[in-house]
KEDREN-811946 format. One record per residue (C-alpha): x, y, z; residue in one letter. Coordinates in steps of 0.1 Angstrom, whole numbers, plus 5000, padded with zeros to 4 digits. Each point is the difference from the previous one (the first is absolute). Layout:
// KEDREN-811946
XYZA...
//
This chain:
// KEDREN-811946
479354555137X500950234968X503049765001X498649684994X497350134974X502950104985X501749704999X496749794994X499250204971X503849934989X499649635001X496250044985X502450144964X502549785003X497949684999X497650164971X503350074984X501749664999X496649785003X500349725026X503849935018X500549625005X503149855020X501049664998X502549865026X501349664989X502449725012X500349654985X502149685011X500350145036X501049575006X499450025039X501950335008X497550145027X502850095020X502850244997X503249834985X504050044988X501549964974X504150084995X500550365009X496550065003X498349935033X496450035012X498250034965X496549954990X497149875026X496750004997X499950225030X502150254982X498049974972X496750065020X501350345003X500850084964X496849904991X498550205031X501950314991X499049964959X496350005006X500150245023X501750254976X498049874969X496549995018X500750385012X500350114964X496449804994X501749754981X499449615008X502849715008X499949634997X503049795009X500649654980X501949675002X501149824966X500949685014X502149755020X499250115035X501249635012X503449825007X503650175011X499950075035X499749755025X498550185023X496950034974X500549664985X499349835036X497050205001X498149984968X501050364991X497750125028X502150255014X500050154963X496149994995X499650135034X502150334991X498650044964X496549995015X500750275026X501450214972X496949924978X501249834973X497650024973X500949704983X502949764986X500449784971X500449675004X503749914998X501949634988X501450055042X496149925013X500249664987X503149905018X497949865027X497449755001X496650164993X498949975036X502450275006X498850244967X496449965013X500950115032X502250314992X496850154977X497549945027X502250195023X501150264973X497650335001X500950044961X499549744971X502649804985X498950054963X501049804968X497750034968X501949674986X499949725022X496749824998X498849695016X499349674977X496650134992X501350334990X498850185026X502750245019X501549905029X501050355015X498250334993X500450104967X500150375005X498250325022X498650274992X500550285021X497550305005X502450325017X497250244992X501550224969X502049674983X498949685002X503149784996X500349624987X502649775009X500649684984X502549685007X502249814983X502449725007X502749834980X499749724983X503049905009X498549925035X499549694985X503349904995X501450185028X497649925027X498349634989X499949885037X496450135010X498750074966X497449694998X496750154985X501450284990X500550164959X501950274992X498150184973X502250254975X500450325020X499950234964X496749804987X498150065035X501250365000X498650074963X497249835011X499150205039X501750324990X498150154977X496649925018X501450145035X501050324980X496350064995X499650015036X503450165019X501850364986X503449795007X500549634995X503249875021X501249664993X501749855026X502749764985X502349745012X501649924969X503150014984X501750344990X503949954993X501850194975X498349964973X502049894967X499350214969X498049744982X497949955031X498550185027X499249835036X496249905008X499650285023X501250244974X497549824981X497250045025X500150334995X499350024964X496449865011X497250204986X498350115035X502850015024X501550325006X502849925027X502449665008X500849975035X502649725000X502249755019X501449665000X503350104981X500750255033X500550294968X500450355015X498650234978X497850164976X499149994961X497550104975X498549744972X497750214981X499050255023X499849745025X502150005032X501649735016X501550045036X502049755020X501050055035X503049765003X500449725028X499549965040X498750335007X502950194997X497850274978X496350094996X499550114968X497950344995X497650034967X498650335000X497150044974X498050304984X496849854986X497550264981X497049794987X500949685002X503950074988X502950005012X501550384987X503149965023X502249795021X502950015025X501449665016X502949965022X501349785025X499950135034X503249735019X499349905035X502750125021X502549884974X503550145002X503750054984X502849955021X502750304992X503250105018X499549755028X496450165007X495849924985X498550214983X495949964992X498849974965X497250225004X498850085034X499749765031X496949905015X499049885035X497949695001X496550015008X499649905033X496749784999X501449824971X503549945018X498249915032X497549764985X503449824978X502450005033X497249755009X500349734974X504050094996X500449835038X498149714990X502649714986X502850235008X501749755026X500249694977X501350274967X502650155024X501449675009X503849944987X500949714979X503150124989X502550274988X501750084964X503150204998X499150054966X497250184980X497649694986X499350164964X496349974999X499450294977X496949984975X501950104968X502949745013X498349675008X497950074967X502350014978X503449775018X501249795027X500850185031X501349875033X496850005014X497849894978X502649704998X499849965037X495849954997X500349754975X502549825019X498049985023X497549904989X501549714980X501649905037X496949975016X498549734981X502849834985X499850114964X502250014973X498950314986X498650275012X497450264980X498650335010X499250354984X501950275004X496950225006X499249835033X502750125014X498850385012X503350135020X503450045010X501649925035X502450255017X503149895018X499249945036X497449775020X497949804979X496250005016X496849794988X498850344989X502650034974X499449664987X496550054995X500650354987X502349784971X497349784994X496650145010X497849774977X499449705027X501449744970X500849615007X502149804990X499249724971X501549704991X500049854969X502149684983X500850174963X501749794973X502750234983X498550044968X497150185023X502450205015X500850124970X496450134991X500350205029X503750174990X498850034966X496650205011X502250195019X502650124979X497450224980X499150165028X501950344996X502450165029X497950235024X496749765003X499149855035X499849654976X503850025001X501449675012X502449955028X501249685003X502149765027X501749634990X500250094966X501750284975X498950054969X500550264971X497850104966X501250174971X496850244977X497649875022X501149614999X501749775025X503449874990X501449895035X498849845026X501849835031X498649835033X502349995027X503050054975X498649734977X498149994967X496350035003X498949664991X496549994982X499049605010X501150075035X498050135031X500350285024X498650075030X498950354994X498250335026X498450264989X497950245019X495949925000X499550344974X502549864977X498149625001X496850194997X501050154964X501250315015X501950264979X499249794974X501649705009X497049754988X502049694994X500049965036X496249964999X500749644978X502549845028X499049845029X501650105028X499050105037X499750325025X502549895033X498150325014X503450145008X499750374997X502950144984X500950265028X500449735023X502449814977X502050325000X500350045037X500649645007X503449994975X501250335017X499849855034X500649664991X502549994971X501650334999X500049955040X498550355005X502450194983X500650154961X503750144997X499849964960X497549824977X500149824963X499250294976X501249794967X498050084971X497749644996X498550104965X501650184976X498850104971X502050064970X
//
């Protein structure tokens, strides 16, 4: 009994001491990634079941020392992993609700379905999708602006943003929908909810690259806001921490494969200290023919795992079926097919432009979301490639239209998801101009037309392709995973021994 008054009383001076211990446990573009996964030399990382049990074992330790813990999501649970994909991202709402998600902003991902499918996943979601920004036509918002959480000692606000970009990125399921500045709506809710909470925590899927001397990103800008005192951030999958003005920004990378930690010492109403790191989920380095773990391993918690074993058997048969096998690796890397032709982003657009008939072929290089390993080629891979459910659409393009397009997109620089890969045609541009294009080995004639495909985002104005919105043209409904798997069985007869990786565009 002496004992525990003894280590009662301890606690009792340590919390008088510091003031009030908060704990925030973040992840952001998790993209479908319920389940454990690979990567090269790296098996049987991140999970939300594994993650259940870092979060578990954090507010068990925190809580014992009196202090409090939320856990956050910035944004983009939706779109990567079949598996999720075929199921609305249900398996991923189910786990984050039996960890008790407090909340999660509202990423450009949740519009990459129809709305339908949106509605559903927040009326099964025990947490709110929250964006301050996007407002209905009558200005009212569509999602929950922020919450306002009482923990007893603190009292806590979180507020949501979502990138304007969205717009551009995501136009498909937009209708009645604005995007409002993010910084304007911040200036404007901040300060007020800073009258009410001890710790204001915007939640914020917006862009935060490396920022260039003469500008800083938006969320770096978010947290020069008068009223917010933290920047929990995704969408540019950034792992890492910062400090704009006393502010802190934290970033927990992509798919799971960390939780990031933000440990806060708030003494009326201000933060007087800070620790973040980022805790990797059974993450490893492969040395001397042997893993080692980056930090320690974790078990997965077994009501999570049991409840996602579940939905991991549903679809399975149809994604495990073969369709083919490469010898060779199918470059689908992000920082590749952004930036240059690779063999198989050559192999999609070929595709695609075989399917209907085209002359041409279109697509961004940011729809293309993976690489496939030599071996069997399943459904599951092609859908991991191209996870976004896009069709195929026909237009009949004169050249001089063509050229709107090339011309659009040789501005856009190397490294954007805009970048433009291209079958039936080569083309090159020197400081941001075109100088060469050829169709099939022949000038690009401006009175002539073409039959053209795109994918349906493209036509729709995505990644800010808008002259496609002016031209006529028609959805054939073809999804573009299905063009893919038909020209590996039926053209390439099954088989992939080596693959076109000539450099289409190049830019001088």
């Amino acid at each position: 009994m002496r004992k525990f008054l003894v280590i009662l009383l301890a606690l009792l001076i340590t919390a008088l001491l510091l003031g009030a211990r908060l704990t925030i446990l973040h992840v952001n573009d998790t993209h479908g990634h319920a389940w454990a996964f690979d990567e090269y030399r790296n098996p049987g990382i991140g999970g939300l079941a594994t993650i259940a049990t870092i979060v578990e074992e954090v507010k068990r330790e925190v809580e014992s020392q009196g202090g409090y813990v939320i856990f956050l999501h910035a944004g983009d649970l939706n779109t990567g992993v079949p598996e999720s994909d075929l199921q609305d991202a249900i398996p991923d709402i189910v786990g984050f609700n039996m960890m008790g998600l407090k909340a999660m902003a509202v990423g450009n991902h949740e519009f990459d379905n129809p709305r339908e499918v949106l509605e559903k996943q927040m009326k099964f979601a025990d947490f709110p999708f929250l964006s301050a920004n996007i407002v209905k036509e009558d200005g009212e918002p569509f999602f929950k602006p922020y919450i306002v959480e009482d923990l007893g000692e603190l009292k806590i606000a979180i507020i949501g943003f979502t990138t304007e970009e969205t717009e551009i990125l995501e136009p498909l399921y937009l209708e009645g929908l604005k995007f409002e500045n993010a910084l304007k709506v911040a200036q404007k809710i901040a300060p007020e909810l800073k009258k009410q909470a001890d710790v204001v925590i915007a939640l914020a899927h917006l862009d935060w690259g490396e920022p260039k001397k003469e500008d800083i990103t938006t969320t770096h800008q978010l947290a020069g806001v008068e009223g917010i005192d933290v920047v929990i951030a995704g969408h540019s999958h950034v792992l890492g921490s910062d400090v704009v003005e006393g502010k802190i920004i934290a970033s927990a990378g992509e798919y799971g494969k960390y939780v990031g930690r933000l440990d806060l010492d708030i003494e009326d109403g201000k933060i007087v200290a800070w620790h973040w790191e980022a805790i990797p989920v059974n993450l490893k380095v492969y040395e001397n023919e042997k893993y080692r773990y980056l930090g320690k391993p974790y078990l997965e918690n077994r009501y999570v795992a049991k409840a996602l074993e579940y939905f991991k058997k549903v679809g399975n048969e149809k994604l495990d079926t073969v369709i083919g096998e490469t010898k060779i690796y199918l470059d689908g890397e992000r920082e590749h097919v952004r930036s240059k032709s690779t063999n198989l982003a050559n192999l999609i657009v070929d595709a695609m432009r075989w399917k209907v008939g085209a002359d041409i072929a279109f697509t961004n290089g940011g729809g293309i979301r993976a690489s496939i390993k030599p071996g069997k080629i399943t459904v599951r891979d092609i859908l991991t490639v191209l996870p976004f459910g896009n069709t195929l659409y026909v237009l009949e393009l004169t050249g001089e239209q063509i050229m709107k397009v090339l011309e659009y997109a040789a501005t856009i620089p190397e490294g954007k998801g805009a970048f433009l890969q291209v079958s039936g045609l080569t083309w090159k541009s020197k400081d941001g101009k075109v100088v060469e294009v050829l169709v099939n080995g022949e000038p690009l004639d401006p009175e002539k037309k073409y039959k053209v495909v795109t994918n349906n985002y493209m036509a729709g104005g995505g990644d800010g392709y808008v002259m496609f919105k002016e031209w006529d043209g028609y959805d054939t409904g073809y999804l573009m995973s299905d063009a893919v798997i038909e020209y590996i069985q039926n053209v390439l007869n099954g088989k992939i021994e080596e693959y076109d990786d000539s450099q289409r565009y190049v830019r001088e």
